[in-house]
C-alpha positions in Angstrom: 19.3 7.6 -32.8 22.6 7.2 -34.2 24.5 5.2 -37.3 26.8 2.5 -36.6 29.7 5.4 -36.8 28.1 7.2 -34.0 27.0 9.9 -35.7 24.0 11.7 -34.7 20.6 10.9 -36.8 18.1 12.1 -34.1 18.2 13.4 -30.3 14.5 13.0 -29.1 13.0 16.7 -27.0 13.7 16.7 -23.2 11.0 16.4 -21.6 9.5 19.4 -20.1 10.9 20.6 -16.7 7.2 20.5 -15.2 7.1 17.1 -15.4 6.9 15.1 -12.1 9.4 12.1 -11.1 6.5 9.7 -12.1 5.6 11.6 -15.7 9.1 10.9 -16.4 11.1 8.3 -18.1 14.0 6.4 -16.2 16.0 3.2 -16.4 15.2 0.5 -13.9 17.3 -2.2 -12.7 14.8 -5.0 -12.7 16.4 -6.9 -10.2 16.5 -3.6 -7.9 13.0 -2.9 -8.7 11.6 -7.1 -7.9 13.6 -6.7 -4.7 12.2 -3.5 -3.6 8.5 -4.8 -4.3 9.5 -7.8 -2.9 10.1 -6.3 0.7 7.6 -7.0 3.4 6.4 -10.0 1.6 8.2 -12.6 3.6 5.1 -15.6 4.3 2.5 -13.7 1.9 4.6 -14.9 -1.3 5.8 -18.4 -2.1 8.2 -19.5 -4.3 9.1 -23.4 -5.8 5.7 -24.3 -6.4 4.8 -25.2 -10.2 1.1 -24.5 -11.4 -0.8 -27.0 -13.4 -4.2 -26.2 -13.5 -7.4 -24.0 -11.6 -11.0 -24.6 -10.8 -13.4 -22.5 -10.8 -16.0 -23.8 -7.7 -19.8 -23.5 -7.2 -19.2 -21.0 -3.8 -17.7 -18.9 -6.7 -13.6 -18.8 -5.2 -10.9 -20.4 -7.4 -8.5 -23.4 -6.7 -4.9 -23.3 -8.2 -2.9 -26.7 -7.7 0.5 -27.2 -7.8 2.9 -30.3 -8.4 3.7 -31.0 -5.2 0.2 -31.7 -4.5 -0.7 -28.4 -2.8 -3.4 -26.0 -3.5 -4.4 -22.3 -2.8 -7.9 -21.2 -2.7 -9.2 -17.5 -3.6 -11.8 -15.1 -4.9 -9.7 -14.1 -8.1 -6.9 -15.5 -9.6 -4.7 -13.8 -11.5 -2.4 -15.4 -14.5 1.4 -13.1 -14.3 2.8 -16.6 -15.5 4.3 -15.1 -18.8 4.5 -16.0 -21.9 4.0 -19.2 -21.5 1.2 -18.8 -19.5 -0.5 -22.3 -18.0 -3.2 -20.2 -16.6 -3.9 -18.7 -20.4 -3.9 -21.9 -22.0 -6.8 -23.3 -19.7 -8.6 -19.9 -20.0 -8.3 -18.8 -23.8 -7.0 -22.0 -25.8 -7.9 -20.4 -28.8 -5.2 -17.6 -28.0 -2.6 -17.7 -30.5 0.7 -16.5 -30.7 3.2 -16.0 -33.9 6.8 -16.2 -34.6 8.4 -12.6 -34.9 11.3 -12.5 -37.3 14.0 -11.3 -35.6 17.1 -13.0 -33.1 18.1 -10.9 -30.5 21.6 -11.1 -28.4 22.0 -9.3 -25.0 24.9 -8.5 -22.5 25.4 -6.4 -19.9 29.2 -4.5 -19.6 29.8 -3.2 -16.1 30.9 0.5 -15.5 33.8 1.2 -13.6 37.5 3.3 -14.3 38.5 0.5 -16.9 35.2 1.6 -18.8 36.1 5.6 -18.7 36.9 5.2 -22.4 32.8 4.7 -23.2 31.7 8.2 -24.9 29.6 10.3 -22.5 26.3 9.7 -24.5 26.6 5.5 -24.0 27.0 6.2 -20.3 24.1 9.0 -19.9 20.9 7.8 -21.3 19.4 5.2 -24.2 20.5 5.3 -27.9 19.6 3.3 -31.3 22.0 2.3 -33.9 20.4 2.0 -37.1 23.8 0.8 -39.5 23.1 -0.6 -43.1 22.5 -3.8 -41.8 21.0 -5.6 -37.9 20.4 -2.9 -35.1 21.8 -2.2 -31.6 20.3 -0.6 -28.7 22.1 0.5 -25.6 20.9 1.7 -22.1 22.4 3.0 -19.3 21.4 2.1 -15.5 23.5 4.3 -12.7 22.6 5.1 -9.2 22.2 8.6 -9.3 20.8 9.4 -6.4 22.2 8.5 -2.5 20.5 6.3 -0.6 19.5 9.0 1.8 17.4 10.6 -1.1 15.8 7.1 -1.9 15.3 6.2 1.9 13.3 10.0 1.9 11.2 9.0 -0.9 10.3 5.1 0.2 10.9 5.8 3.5 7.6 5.9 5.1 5.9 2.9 3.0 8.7 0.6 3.7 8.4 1.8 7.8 5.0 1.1 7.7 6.0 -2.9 7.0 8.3 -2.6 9.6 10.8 -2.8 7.3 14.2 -0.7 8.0 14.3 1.3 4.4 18.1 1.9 5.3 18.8 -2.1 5.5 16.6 -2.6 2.1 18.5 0.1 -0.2 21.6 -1.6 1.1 20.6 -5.0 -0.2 19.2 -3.9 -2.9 22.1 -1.3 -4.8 23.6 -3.0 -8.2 26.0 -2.3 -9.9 26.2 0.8 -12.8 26.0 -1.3 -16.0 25.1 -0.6 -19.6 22.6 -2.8 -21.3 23.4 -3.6 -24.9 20.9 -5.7 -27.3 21.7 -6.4 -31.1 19.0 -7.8 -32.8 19.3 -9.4 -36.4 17.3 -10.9 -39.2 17.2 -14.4 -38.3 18.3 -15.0 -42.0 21.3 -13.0 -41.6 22.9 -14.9 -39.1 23.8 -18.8 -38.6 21.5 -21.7 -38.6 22.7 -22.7 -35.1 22.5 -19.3 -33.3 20.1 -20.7 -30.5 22.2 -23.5 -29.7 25.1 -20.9 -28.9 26.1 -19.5 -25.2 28.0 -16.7 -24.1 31.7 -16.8 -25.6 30.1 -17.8 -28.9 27.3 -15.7 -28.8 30.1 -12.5 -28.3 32.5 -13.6 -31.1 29.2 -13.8 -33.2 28.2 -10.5 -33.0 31.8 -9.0 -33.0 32.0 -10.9 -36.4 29.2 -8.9 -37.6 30.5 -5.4 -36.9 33.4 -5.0 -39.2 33.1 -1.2 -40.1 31.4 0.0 -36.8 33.1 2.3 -34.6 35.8 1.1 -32.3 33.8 1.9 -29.4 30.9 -0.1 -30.1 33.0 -2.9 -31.1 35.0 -2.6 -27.8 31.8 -2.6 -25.8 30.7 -6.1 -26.8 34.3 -7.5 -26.9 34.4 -5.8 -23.2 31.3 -7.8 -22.2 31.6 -10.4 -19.7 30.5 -13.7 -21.7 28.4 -15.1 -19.0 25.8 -11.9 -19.3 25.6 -12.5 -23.0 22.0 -14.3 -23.7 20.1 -15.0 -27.3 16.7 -14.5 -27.4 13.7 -15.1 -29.5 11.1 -13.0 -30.4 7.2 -13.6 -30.0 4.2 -11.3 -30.4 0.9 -12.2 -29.6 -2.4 -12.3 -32.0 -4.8 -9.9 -30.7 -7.6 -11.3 -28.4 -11.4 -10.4 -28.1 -12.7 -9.7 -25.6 -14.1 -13.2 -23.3 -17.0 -13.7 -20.7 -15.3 -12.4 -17.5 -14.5 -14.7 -14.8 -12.6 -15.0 -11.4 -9.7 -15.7 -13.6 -7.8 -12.8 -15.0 -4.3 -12.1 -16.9 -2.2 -9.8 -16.8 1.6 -8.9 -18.5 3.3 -11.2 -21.0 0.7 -14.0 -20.2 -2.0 -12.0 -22.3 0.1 -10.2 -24.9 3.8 -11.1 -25.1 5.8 -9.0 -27.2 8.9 -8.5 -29.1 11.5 -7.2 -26.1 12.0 -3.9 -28.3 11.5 -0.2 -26.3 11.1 -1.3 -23.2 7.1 -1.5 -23.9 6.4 -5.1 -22.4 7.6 -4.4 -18.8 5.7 -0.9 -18.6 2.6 -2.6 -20.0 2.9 -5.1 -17.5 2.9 -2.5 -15.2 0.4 -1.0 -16.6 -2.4 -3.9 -16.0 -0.4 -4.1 -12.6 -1.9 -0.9 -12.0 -5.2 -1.2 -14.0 -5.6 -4.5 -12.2 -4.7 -2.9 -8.4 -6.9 0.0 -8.9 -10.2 -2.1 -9.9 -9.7 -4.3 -7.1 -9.1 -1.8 -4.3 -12.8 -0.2 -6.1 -14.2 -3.5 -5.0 -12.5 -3.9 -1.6 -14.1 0.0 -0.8 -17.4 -1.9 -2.0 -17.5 0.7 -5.1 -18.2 -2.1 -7.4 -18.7 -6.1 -7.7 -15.7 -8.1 -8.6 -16.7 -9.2 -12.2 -17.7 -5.8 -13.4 -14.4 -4.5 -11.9 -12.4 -6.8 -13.6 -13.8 -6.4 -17.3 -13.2 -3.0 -16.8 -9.7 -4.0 -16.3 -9.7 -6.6 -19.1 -10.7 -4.1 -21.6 -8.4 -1.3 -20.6 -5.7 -3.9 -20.5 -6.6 -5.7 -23.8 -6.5 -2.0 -25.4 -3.2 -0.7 -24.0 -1.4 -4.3 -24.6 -2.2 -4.8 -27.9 -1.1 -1.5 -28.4 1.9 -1.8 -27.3 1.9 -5.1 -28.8 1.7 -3.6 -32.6 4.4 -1.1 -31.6 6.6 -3.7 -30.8 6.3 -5.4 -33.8 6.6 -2.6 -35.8 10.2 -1.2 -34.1 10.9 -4.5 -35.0 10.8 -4.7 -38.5 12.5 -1.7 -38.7 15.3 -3.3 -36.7 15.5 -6.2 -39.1 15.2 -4.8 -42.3 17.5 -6.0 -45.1 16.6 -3.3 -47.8 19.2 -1.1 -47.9 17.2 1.0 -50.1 14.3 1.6 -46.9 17.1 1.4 -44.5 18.1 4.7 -46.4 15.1 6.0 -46.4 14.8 5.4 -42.8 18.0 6.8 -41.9 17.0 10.2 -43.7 13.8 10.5 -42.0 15.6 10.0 -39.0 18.4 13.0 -40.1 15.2 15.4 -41.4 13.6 14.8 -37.9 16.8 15.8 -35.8 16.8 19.2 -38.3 13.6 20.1 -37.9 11.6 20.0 -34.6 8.5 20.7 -35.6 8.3 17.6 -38.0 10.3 15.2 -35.0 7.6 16.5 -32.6 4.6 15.6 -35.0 6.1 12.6 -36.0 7.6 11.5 -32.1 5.1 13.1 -29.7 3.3 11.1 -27.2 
C-alpha cells in the first residue's frame, strides 16, 4: 500500500516459506489460464451457441435450448453464464442486484527494455495507491518459470489427453504485462465516462493525476489505448437459500461483485471446486445428486457472499471523497506497516 507519491504506507508479511505452490498467492494470466483448461476439450465444449431458456423433464434430466434451434440434454445443468446470467433469471427471478458506486478504468502496459524505467516494486508483485482522492491498483504478470519447469508440473495430466504439454505451453505463453485499474467516484468524473473508449478513456485519467509521481503518470500515458476499458461496478443482494434442483450456479451468475482484490475469479474458482468435488462424490456413488449439490449451494452461497461484502467494502474505501477518513485511512495504513503485531491482527487470513 502506497500514496500516490509512492511512498510506502504498508508492505503486507511474506508468507511463510512452508507454504506449498497451491497455499500460495500468484498472478494469473486469464487468457493463459482459459487456454490451459481449455486443452483436451476439442468436441466436449461448444462455442457460438446463445442460451434462452431450460426445462426441467419428468425422467428428471434437464433441456437447455439455444437460438439456433438446438438443444443439449443432461442430469445437471450448471449456470457459469455471468453476471448476466439467463440461467439465474429463470431459476431465482427474485435475485436482485444493486448499483455499486464506483467507475473503474483498466489497461494493460506491456514489459519490455522501453519499460526498464518502471520502479522494481511495480514490476515484482501487486500494490495499492490510496492518494487524497480515486485509487489505483497495479499487478504484475511475468513468466517466471521455463517452460520445462511448467511442462514437469502439468506434464503428466496434459499426456494423459494425449496432448503434447510442450506444444500447449508454446501456445499458450503471453506476454509480461502490468495490469493497472483506477477506480473513481462516479461523481468525480464526467457525465459521459461510459460512452468513452480507449484514447479518451487514457487522457481522462492522466487529467486526473496532476500531483502523482511521474512514474505512475508515465505508466498510463505508456499504455496502449486499445487495452484501456471502463467498467462498471455491480454487487449482488445476498440470496437464501432455494429448493435444490438439477439446476445449479456457480461464479458471477450467483454473486457478481465489484472487480476489486481479485476476489470474484478465485470465488469462481472456488464453487468450481466446491461444485467438482460434490459431483465426483456422486459419480463414486457416495451420495445422490440433489443432496450433493445443496451441499455445494450452501458452501458456495457462504463463501460468495463473503467475498461479495468484501468487495464492496474495498470499494468504498476506493471511492471515498472525505479527505478527513481518507486520512484516517492512510494512518491506519502507516501504524500497520510500523507495527506487525497490529498489521497481522488487523490483515491475517
Amino acid at each position: 500500500m502506497l500514496t500516490e507519491r509512492l511512498r510506502l504506507l504498508m508492505r503486507e508479511d511474506a508468507p511463510p516459506a512452508k507454504l506449498g505452490p497451491s497455499e500460495r498467492t500468484h498472478a494469473v494470466s486469464r487468457i493463459t489460464l482459459r487456454r490451459l483448461l481449455l486443452a483436451g476439450l476439442d468436441g466436449i465444449v461448444h462455442f457460438d451457441k446463445e442460451f434462452t431458456g431450460y426445462k426441467q423433464n419428468a425422467n428428471g434430466t434437464v433441456t437447455a435450448f439455444f437460438t439456433d434451434g438446438t438443444t443439449a440434454t443432461g442430469d445437471l445443468l450448471v449456470g457459469a453464464d455471468g453476471a448476466r446470467s439467463r440461467v439465474r433469471r429463470q431459476l431465482l427471478p427474485h435475485a436482485k442486484q444493486h448499483h455499486a458506486l464506483g467507475v473503474g478504468i483498466g489497461g494493460k502496459l506491456p514489459l519490455g527494455h522501453e519499460t526498464a524505467w518502471l520502479p522494481q516494486e511495480m514490476t515484482s508483485t501487486k500494490n495499492m495507491f490510496l492518494p487524497k482522492r480515486d485509487f489505483l491498483f497495479t499487478a504484475v504478470f511475468r513468466r517466471r518459470e521455463g517452460s520445462a519447469t511448467v511442462v514437469e508440473r502439468i506434464g503428466a495430466p496434459l499426456r494423459a489427453v494425449g496432448l503434447d504439454p510442450e506444444l500447449v505451453i508454446q501456445d499458450t505463453k503471453d506476454d509480461d504485462y502490468i495490469m493497472w485499474a483506477y477506480v473513481a467516484h462516479p461523481h468525480a468524473l464526467p457525465a459521459d465516462v461510459t460512452g468513452q473508449r480507449g484514447q479518451q478513456l487514457r487522457d481522462l485519467v492522466a487529467s486526473r493525476l496532476a500531483g502523482w509521481h511521474p512514474d505512475l503518470r508515465e505508466l498510463i500515458a505508456q499504455t496502449p489505448p486499445d487495452t484501456i476499458e471502463q467498467f462498471d461496478f455491480a454487487a449482488a443482494a445476498r440470496v437464501k437459500p432455494w429448493p435444490t434442483t438439477n439446476v445449479t450456479l456457480l461464479g458471477d451468475a450467483i454473486h457478481p461483485m465489484p472487480p476489486v482484490g481479485g476476489l470474484g475469479g478465485n470465488a469462481a474458482l472456488y464453487d468450481a471446486n466446491a461444485l467438482r468435488r460434490a459431483l465426483v462424490a456422486v459419480s463414486r456413488s457416495e451420495q445422490e445428486l440433489l443432496p450433493a449439490l445443496a451441499a455445494y449451494e450452501r458452501a458456495m452461497l457462504k463463501n460468495g457472499f463473503a467475498a461479495v461484502q468484501a468487495a464492496t467494502l474495498y470499494l468504498r474505501l476506493a471511492t471515498l471523497r472525505s479527505r478527513t477518513i481518507r486520512a484516517a485511512a492512510r494512518t491506519l495504513f502507516r501504524l500497520c506497516g510500523a507495527v506487525p503485531p497490529l498489521r497481522r491482527a488487523v490483515f491475517a487470513d
